[in-house]
C-alpha positions in Angstrom: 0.0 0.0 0.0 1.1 3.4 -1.0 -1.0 6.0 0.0 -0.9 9.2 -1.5 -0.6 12.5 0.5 -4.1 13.2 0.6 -4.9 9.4 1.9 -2.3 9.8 4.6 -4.1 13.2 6.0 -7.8 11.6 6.2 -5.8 8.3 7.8 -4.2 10.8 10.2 -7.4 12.2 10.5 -9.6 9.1 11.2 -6.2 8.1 14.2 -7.3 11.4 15.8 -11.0 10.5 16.8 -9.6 6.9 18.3 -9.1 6.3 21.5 -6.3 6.6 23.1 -6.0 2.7 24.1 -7.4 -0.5 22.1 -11.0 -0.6 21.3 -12.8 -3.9 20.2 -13.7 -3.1 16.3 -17.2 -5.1 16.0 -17.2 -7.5 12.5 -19.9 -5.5 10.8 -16.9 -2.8 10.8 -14.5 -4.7 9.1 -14.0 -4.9 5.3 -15.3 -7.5 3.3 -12.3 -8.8 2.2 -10.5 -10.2 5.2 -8.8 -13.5 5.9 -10.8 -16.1 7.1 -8.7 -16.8 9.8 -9.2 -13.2 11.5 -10.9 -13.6 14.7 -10.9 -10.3 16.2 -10.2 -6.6 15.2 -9.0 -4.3 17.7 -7.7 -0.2 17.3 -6.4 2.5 18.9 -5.3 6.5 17.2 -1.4 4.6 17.4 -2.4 0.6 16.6 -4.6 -1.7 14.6 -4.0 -5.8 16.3 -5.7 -8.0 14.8 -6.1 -11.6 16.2 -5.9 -15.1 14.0 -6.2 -18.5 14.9 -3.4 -20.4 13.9 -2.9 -24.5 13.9 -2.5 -26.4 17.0 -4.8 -24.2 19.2 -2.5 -21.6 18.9 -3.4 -17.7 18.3 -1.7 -14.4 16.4 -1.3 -11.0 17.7 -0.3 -9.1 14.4 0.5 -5.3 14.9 1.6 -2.5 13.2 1.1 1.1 14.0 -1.8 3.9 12.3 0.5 5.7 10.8 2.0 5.5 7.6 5.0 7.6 6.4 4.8 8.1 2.5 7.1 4.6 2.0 5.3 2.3 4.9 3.7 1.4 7.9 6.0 3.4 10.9 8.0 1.2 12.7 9.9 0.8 16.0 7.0 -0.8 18.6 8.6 -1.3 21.5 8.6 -4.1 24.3 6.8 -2.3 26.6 3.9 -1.3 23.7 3.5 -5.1 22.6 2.8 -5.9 26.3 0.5 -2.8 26.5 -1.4 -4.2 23.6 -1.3 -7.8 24.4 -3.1 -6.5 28.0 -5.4 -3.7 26.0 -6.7 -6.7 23.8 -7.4 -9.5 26.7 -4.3 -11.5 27.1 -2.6 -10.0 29.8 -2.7 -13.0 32.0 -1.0 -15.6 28.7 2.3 -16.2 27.5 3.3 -15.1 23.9 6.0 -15.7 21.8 7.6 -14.0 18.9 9.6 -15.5 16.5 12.1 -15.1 14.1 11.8 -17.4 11.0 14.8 -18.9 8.9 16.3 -16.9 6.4 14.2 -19.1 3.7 10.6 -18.8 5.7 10.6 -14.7 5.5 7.9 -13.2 4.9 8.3 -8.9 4.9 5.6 -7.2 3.8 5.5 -4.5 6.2 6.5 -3.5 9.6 4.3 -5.5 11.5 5.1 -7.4 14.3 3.3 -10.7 15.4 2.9 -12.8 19.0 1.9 -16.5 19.5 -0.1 -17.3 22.1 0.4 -21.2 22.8 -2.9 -23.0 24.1 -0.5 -23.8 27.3 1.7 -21.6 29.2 5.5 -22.0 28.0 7.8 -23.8 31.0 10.7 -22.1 29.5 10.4 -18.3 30.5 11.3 -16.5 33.2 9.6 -15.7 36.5 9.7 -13.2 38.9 10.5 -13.9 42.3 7.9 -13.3 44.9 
């Protein structure tokens, strides 16, 4: 997607009368043309997440930021954002996992960044200490 200037101004726009944190978009919002996969829509004036289901029980977090600079989606979502989002959308209390595919399995379209939720907690993170 390349979106000329004046696409970019009603997008910036349309950012400004979101909310500041993640709303629930219902489905009779959402284009006709989405995967079949897509499970939930959710936005904010800085995100759009949307969730998938995925094989094995397992679920997708894909996010990318409202605002596009002339070239592509804006990048650089931090750490502390994904977990922001991940609580914003309902999954503050399950593990996720991002991953970073072989060489051969890329797939870069644009700068979006994706979590796994596995149907069971993962044994191999960290804790904190009570």
């Amino acid at each position: 997607m390349k979106p000329d200037r004046n696409q970019r101004r009603i997008l910036a726009r349309e950012n400004a009368k979101q909310p500041s944190t993640l709303h629930h978009v219902p489905r009779e919002q959402w284009p006709n043309f989405g995967p079949p996969d897509l499970i939930e829509v959710w936005r904010s004036r800085g995100f759009l997440v949307q969730i998938y289901v995925e094989p094995r029980e397992y679920q997708r977090m894909s996010v990318c930021r409202a605002l596009h600079n002339g070239d592509s989606w804006a990048d650089q979502v931090t750490w502390d954002e994904l977990m922001q989002l991940k609580r914003e959308c309902g999954r503050g209390d399950k593990d996720a996992l991002e991953v970073y595919p072989a060489d051969a399995d890329i797939v870069n379209v644009a700068n979006m960044r994706h979590l796994f939720f596995p149907p069971e907690p993962v044994g191999f993170k960290w804790r904190s200490m009570p």
